[in-house]
C-alpha positions as a printed Julia matrix, in Angstrom:
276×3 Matrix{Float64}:
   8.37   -5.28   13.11
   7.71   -8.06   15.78
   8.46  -11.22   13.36
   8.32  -14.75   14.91
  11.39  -16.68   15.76
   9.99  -20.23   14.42
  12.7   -22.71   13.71
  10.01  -25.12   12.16
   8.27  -25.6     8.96
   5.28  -23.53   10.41
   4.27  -20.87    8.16
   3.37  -18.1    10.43
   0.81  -14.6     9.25
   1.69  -11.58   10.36
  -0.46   -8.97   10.58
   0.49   -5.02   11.05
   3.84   -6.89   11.99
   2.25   -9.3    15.1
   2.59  -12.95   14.2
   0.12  -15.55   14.17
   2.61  -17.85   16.73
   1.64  -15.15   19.78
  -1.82  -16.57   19.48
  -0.35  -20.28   19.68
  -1.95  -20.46   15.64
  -0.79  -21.24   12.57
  -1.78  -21.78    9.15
  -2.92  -25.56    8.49
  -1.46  -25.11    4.85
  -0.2   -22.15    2.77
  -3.09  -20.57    0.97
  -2.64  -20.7    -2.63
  -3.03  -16.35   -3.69
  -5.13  -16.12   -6.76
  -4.46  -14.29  -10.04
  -6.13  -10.65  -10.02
  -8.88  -10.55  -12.22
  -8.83   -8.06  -14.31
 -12.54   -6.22  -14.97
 -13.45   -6.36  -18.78
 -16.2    -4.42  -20.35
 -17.4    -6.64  -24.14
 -19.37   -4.81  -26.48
 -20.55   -7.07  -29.07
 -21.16   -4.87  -32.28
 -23.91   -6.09  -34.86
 -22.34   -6.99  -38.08
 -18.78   -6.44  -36.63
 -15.96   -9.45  -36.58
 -15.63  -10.2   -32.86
 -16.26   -8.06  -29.59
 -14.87   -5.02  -28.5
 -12.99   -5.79  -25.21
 -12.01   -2.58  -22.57
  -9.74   -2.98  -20.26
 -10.38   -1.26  -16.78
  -8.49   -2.11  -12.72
  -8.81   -5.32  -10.73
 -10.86   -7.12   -8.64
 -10.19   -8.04   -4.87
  -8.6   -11.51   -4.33
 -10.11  -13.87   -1.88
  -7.87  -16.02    0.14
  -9.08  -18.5     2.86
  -7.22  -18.56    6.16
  -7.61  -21.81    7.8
  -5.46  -21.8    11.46
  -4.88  -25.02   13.7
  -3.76  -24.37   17.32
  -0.09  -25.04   18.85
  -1.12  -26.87   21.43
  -3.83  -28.86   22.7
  -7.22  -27.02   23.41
  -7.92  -28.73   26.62
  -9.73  -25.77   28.19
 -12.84  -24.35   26.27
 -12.91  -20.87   28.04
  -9.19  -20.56   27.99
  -9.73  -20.32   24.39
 -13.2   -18.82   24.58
 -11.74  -15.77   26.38
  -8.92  -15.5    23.83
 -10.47  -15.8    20.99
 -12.17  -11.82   20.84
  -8.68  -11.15   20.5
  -7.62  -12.94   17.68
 -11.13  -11.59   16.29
  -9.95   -8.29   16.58
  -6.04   -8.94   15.62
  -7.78  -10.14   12.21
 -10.73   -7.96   11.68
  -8.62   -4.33   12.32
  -5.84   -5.5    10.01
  -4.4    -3.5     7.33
  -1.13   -4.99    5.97
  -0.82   -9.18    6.09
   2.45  -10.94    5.4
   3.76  -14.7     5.48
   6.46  -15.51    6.95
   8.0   -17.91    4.27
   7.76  -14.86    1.56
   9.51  -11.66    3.52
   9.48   -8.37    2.16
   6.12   -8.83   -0.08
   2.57   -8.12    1.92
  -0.72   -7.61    0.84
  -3.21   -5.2     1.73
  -6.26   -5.81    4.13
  -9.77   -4.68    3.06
 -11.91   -7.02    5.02
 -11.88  -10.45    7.15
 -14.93  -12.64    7.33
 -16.19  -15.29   10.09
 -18.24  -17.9     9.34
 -20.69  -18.46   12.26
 -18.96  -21.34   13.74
 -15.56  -20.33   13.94
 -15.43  -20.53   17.51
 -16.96  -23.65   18.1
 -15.0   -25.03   15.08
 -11.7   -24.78   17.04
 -12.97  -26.25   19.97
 -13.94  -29.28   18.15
 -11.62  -29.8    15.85
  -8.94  -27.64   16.49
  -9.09  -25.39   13.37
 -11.01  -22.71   11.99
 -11.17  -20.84    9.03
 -11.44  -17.24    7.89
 -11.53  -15.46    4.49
  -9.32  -12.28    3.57
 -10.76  -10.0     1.59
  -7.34   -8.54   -0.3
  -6.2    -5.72   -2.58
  -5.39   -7.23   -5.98
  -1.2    -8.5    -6.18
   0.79   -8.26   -3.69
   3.19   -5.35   -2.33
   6.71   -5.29   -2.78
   8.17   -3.62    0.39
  10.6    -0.66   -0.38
  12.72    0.21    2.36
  15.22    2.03    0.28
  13.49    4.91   -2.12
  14.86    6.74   -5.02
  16.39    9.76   -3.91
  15.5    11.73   -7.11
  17.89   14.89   -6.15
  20.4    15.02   -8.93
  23.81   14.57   -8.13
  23.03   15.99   -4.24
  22.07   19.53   -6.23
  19.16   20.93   -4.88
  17.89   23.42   -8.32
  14.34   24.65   -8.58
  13.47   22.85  -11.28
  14.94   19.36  -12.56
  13.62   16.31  -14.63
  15.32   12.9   -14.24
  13.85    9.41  -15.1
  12.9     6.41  -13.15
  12.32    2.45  -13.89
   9.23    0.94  -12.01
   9.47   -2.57  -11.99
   6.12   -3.65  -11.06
   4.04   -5.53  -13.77
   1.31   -2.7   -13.63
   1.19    0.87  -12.87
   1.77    1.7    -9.33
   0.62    4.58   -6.67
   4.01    5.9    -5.45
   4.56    7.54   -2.09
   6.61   11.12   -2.48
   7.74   12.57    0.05
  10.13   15.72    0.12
  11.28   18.25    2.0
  11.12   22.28    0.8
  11.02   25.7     2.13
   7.8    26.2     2.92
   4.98   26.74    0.55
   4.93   23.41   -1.52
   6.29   22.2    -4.75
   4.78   20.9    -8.16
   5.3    17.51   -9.19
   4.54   15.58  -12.13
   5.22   11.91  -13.79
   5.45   11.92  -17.47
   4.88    7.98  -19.61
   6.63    6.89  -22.28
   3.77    7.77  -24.54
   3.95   11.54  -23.14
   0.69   11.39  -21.27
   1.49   13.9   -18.12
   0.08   13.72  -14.74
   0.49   17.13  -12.32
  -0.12   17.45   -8.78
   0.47   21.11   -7.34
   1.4    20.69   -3.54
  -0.18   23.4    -2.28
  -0.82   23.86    1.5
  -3.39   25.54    2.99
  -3.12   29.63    2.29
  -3.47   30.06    5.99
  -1.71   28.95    8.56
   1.23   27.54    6.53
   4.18   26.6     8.03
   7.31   28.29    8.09
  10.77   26.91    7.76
  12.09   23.37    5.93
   8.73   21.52    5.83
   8.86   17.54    5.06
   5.83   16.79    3.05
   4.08   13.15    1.93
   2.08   12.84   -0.69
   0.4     9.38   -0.88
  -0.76    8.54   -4.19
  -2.96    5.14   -3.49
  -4.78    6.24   -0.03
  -4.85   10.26   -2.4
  -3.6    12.06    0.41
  -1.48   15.38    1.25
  -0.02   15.97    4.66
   2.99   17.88    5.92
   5.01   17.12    9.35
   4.6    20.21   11.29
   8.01   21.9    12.01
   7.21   22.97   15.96
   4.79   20.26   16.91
   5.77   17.26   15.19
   2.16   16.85   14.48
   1.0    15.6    10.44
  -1.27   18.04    9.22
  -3.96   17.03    6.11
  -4.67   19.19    2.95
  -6.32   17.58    0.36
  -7.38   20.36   -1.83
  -5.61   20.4    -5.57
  -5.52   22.17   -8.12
  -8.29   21.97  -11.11
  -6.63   19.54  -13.59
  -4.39   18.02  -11.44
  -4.74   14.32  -10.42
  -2.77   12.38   -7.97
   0.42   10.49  -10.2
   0.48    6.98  -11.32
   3.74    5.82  -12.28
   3.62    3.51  -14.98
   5.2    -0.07  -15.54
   8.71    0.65  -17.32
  10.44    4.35  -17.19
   8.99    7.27  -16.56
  10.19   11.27  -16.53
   9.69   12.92  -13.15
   9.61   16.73  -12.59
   9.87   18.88   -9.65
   9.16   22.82  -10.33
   9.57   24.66   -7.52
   9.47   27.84   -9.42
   6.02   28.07   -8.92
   6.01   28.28   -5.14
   8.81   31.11   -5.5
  11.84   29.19   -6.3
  11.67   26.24   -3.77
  14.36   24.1    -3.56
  14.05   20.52   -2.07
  16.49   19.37    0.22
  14.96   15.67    0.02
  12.64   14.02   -2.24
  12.29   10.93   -2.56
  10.42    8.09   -4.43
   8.64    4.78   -2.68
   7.61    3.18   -6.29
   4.98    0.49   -3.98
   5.6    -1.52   -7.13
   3.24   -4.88   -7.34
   4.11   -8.4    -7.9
């Protein structure tokens, strides 16, 4: 991660790990991040005390960016030729941090540019743009739960796991088998199950230990070819199965290898991406 090196109040954003300070910006102000709101369905009900309210996801936050220059904007095309950078450092972004709150980022979905951005900073030194963001923020995880009991590598274990996060989260698996896959399933507290069969493609499998990643949020399969190095997708499943969420609070995991002809995992671990 390229992280600035401020030593001053400056709150810097870094995005896909390059910091606002290259640019010579910074934010005017922290942005205050708004509560998620949560989509309700009301079903008012003739005769009936009160509504029925259902529950469903979240909405996107919206957070305004507003950015003030370093240093004096004495030049108009100095900045004029920079700017389709920062344009471009902003618009392709994926993963935004601040540097006063390490190790929590937010996902990207959009930017947006009002039409005088560009003459905004020449005049006054500032300009604003508006983040489109994935509802709560990201906890980073650099260390996952190695689920493996004990070091034991069996066909087929259960253990259980705490997820933090204040709602359910799309973990990241990733493990690494014999070749052929695994099955792998999350299990709530209430007993509701859900089963994802990693299953590559019938032909043209590899051979060998195989490290697999199974992205529950982006719902994506891929395996790290043995020879090559190169990731290769596979995003059929099974009929029934459903990429896991792992709930708020403790959950049962299972790995069944049996299936596959008694696979046995020599890593598998667990990125919880809880939120916050």
């Amino acid at each position: 991660m390229f992280y600035s090196n401020t030593i001053d109040d400056r709150i810097s954003v870094i995005i896909d790990g390059f910091p606002s300070d290259y640019w010579h910006i910074c934010l005017t102000e922290r942005p205050s991040i708004p509560t998620p709101e949560r989509q309700v369905q009301v079903d008012e009900i003739l005769g009936k005390m009160g509504s029925f309210y259902t529950k469903f996801g979240y909405n996107d936050m919206t957070v305004d960016l507003t950015f003030n220059f370093l240093e004096d904007v004495i030049d108009y095309k100095s900045w004029k030729s920079q700017f389709p950078h920062v344009r471009k450092w902003l618009s392709d972004g994926h993963r935004l941090e601040f540097s006063d709150d390490k190790g929590v980022y937010y996902i990207m979905h959009n930017v947006l540019f009002g039409k005088d951005v560009l003459n905004d900073m020449i005049e006054y030194g500032e300009f604003t743009v508006t983040a489109i963001l994935a509802p709560f923020a990201r906890v980073q995880e650099d260390e996952p739960i190695d689920l493996l009991p004990n070091g034991e590598i069996p066909t087929y274990f259960q253990t259980k796991v705490f997820n933090a996060s204040i709602e359910n989260s799309y973990p990241i698996i990733k493990a690494i088998t014999a070749n052929r896959g695994f099955v792998f399933a999350i299990t709530d507290s209430e007993g509701v199950e859900t089963v994802l069969a990693v299953y590559p493609p019938s032909t043209g499998y590899p051979t060998g230990q195989v490290e697999y990643t199974v992205d529950c949020e982006r719902k994506l399969m891929y395996y790290k070819h043995p020879v090559t190095g190169a990731l290769v997708y596979f995003g059929d499943i099974e009929d029934g199965d459903e990429f896991p969420i792992l709930p708020s609070g403790e959950s049962l995991i299972t790995f069944n290898g049996n299936n596959s002809g008694n696979i046995k995992p020599v890593k598998l671990d667990l990125y919880r991406n809880m939120l916050r």
